[in-house]
C-alpha positions, 0 to 999 in steps of 0.5 A, spaced: 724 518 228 724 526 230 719 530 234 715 530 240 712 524 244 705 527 241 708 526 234 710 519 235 704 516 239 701 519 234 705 517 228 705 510 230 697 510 231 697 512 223 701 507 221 698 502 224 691 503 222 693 505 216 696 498 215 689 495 217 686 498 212 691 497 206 691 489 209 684 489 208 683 493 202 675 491 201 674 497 196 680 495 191 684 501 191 692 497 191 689 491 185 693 485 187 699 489 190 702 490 197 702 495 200 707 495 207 707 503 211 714 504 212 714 510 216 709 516 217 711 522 219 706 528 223 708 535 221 707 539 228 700 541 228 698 534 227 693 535 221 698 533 215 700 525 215 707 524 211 707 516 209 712 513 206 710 506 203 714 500 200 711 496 195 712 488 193 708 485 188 707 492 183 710 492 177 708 500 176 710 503 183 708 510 180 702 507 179 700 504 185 702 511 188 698 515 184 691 510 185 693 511 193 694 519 191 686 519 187 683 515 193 686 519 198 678 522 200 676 514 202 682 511 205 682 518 210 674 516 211 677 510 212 682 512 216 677 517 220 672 511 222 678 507 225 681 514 229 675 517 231 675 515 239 683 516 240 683 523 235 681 530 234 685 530 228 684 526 222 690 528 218 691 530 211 695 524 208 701 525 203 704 518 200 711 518 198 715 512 195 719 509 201 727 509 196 730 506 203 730 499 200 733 501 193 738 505 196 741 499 200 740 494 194 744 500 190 749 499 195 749 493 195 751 492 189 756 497 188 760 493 194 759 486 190 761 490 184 768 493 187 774 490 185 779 490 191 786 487 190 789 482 194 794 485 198 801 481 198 805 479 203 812 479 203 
């Protein structure tokens, strides 16, 4: 994670609302999916959030993300609500797909794939 102290404190304080948000879901924005924040990011200024999710149970990811990106003004109220005594600021919010976890299971593979032979002692 990069930036300032500011930018981290106030990543960590977006991410963890915005889990308690998604946990508690009353508004039926994810459907029967789950939604884990894996990362956000804050550009210098504080006033846009990048949050990279990962998602279990969705058989579509494009979709959830897209349901996410049309409910995006709700889950910022929400968000606003849950922040308003800690922040000034309440951030745009940019949702991204968390690729860390295909990318390892895609490496994973390659290694369980490779064919290395045997060396031969002499």
């Amino acid at each position: 994670m990069s930036g300032t102290v500011r930018q981290q404190k106030y990543s960590k304080l977006i991410q963890k609302e915005l889990s308690d948000i998604f946990t508690s879901d009353k508004r039926g924005i994810l459907g029967n999916s789950f939604v884990t924040i894996m990362e956000v990011r804050m550009s210098p200024d504080l006033s846009v959030a990048k949050v990279y999710v990962s998602m279990t149970l969705a058989k579509d990811k494009a979709v959830v993300l897209d349901k996410l990106n049309t409910r995006k003004s709700e889950i910022r109220k929400a968000l606003g609500n849950k922040i308003r005594n800690q922040a000034r600021i309440v951030p745009q919010l940019v949702f991204y797909i968390d690729e860390v976890e295909q990318s390892a299971e895609r490496i994973e593979d390659l290694i369980k794939n490779l064919n290395i032979p045997k060396e031969e002692k002499d």
